[in-house]
N, C-alpha and C positions, 0 to 999 in steps of 0.2 A: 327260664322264662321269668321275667320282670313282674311281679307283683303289683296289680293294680291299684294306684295312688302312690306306689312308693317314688321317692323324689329323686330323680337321675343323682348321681353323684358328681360332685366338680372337683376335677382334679386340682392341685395347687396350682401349676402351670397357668390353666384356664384360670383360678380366680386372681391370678398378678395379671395375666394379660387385661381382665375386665376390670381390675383398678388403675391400672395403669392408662387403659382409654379412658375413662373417667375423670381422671385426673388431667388428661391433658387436653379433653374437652373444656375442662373447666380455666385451664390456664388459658386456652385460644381466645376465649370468651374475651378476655380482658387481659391482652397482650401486653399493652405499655407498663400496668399495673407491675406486671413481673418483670420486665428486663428493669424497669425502675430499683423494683427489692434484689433483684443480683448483683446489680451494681453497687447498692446499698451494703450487702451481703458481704462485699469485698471489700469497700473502702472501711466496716466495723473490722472485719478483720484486723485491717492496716492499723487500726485504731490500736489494738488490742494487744497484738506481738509491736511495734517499732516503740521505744524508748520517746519517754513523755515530753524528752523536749524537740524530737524528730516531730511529734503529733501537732504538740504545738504551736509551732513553726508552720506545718503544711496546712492547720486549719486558720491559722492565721493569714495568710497569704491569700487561701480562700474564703474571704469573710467577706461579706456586704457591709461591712463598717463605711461609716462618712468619707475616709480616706480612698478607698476603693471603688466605691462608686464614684467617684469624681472623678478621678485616673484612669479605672479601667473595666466601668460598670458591665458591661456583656460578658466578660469572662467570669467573673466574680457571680453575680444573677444566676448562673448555667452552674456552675463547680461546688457551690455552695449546695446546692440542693442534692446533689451527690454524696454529702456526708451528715453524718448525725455526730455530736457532741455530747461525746463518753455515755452513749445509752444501747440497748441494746435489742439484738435486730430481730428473734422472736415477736418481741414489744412492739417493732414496726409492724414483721410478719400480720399480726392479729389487729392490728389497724387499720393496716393496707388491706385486709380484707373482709373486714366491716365497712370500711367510708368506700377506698376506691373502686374496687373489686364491682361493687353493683352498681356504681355511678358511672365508672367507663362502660358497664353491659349494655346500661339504660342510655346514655347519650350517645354513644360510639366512642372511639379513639382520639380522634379529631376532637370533636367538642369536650369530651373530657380535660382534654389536655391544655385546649384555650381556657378552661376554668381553670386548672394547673399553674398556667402561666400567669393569668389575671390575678390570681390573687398570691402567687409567690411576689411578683415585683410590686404587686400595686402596694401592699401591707410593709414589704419592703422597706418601700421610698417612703411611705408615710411615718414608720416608726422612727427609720432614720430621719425625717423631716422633724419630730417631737424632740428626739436629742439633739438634733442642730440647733433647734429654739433653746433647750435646754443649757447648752456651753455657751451660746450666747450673751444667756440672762442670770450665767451665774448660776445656775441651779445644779448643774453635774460640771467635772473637773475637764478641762480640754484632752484628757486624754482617752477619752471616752470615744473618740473618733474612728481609733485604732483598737477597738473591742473586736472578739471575736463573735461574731453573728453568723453563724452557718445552721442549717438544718431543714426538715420536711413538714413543719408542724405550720406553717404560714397556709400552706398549699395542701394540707392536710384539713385544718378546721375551713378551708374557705371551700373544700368540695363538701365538705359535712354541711356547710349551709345551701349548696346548691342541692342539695339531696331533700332540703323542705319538699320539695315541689313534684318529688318521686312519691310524696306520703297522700293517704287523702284529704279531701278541705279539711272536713273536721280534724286533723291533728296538725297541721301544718304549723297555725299559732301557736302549741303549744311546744311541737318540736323546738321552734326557732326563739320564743322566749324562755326556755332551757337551757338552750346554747348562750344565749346573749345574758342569759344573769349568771350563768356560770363564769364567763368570761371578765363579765365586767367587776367582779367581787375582789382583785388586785388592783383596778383600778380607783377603790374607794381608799385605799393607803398609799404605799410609797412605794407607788406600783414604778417598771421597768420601759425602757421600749418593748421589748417583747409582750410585755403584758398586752401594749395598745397595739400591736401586729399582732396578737391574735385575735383581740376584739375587731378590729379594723376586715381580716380576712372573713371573720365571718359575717359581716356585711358585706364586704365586696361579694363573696359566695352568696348572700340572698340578692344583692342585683343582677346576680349574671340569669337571671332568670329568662331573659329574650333567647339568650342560647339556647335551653330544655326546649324553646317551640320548635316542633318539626315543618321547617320551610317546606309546603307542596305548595305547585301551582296549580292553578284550578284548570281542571281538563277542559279544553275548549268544545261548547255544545255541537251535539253530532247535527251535522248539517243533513235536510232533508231534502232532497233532488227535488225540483219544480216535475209537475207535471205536465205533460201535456197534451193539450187538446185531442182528440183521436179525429180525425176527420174519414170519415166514410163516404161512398159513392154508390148514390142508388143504383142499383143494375137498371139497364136499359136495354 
């Protein structure tokens, strides 16, 4: 007989099955988040075993450089965000779930992901917009066009700035002027396009602010039935 207060025993069995539901609660939560870092997962791999001028080649190909967006911007937009440039995928792992992880829980899938998209292309075209002024005026070499630009750090820091508005009042300005002088501290030197796609997504991520409102319609008021009149007949 059982000793009162002492603590059932869990077999091992039982506590993998309870980590295991726990776990995959937690990935359900924020679905897009993970098939994004397994796809991530594989394409570091490829990075890692195929011979660096194989890499080379295949991130170049996939790159948002000026060249590519101009010839064959939708594929390039989409393939580019698939790969990370020589870093490593722990590193995303623990990023991906600090910024996205709570930002898809908090918006849904859907609206996370138009922040995703908003601020991978928009930061995008704008950086490459800064080096096309740049070959133009003399300032960077014409072959600057055909750079390789791939990666998740666009669409990374531009959901960390949609994440202000997940915080309360009182920190919000302090969150988002954090972010914006961290960012902007390359761009007081000889800073890169990237410098200014990352500054640029973390504004594009504090505008996307109308998206965090949750559209309800307002429930139409409960209509009250007319009454009417009773009409009665004196007995006769």
């Amino acid at each position: 007989m059982a000793r009162r207060g002492a603590s059932p025993t869990v077999r091992p069995g039982s506590r993998l099955r309870i980590w295991s539901a726990a776990w995959l609660r937690y990935i359900r939560r924020a679905p897009g988040t993970f098939v994004w870092l397994l796809i991530l997962l594989g394409t570091t791999i490829a990075e890692h075993v195929l011979p660096a001028h194989t890499v080379t080649h295949l991130l170049l190909e996939r790159s948002t450089n000026l060249h590519h967006l101009r010839t064959d911007p939708w594929r390039v937009l989409f393939v580019s965000a698939m790969w990370v440039d020589g870093g490593y995928w722990l590193v995303y792992l623990l990023f991906y779930n600090a910024i996205h992880v709570p930002a898809e829980r908090w918006l849904g899938t859907v609206r996370w992901l138009a922040v995703v998209v908003i601020s991978h292309v928009g930061a995008t075209y704008i950086s490459q917009a800064v080096l096309y002024w740049a070959i133009q005026h003399g300032r960077a070499p014409a072959s600057r066009a055909d750079v390789v630009d791939i990666g998740v750090s666009y669409a990374l820091v531009g959901v960390a700035g949609v994440l202000t508005y997940r915080l309360p009042m009182r920190w919000r300005p302090l969150y988002a002027l954090a972010w914006l002088g961290l960012l902007s501290i390359p761009l007081w030197g000889s800073f890169t396009f990237t410098d200014v796609g990352h500054f640029t997504s973390m504004l594009i991520g504090l505008l996307c602010y109308p998206i965090t409102r949750t559209m309800r319609r307002p429930r139409p008021a409960a209509t009250v039935p007319e009454s009417r009149p009773v009409h009665t007949e004196a007995a006769g």
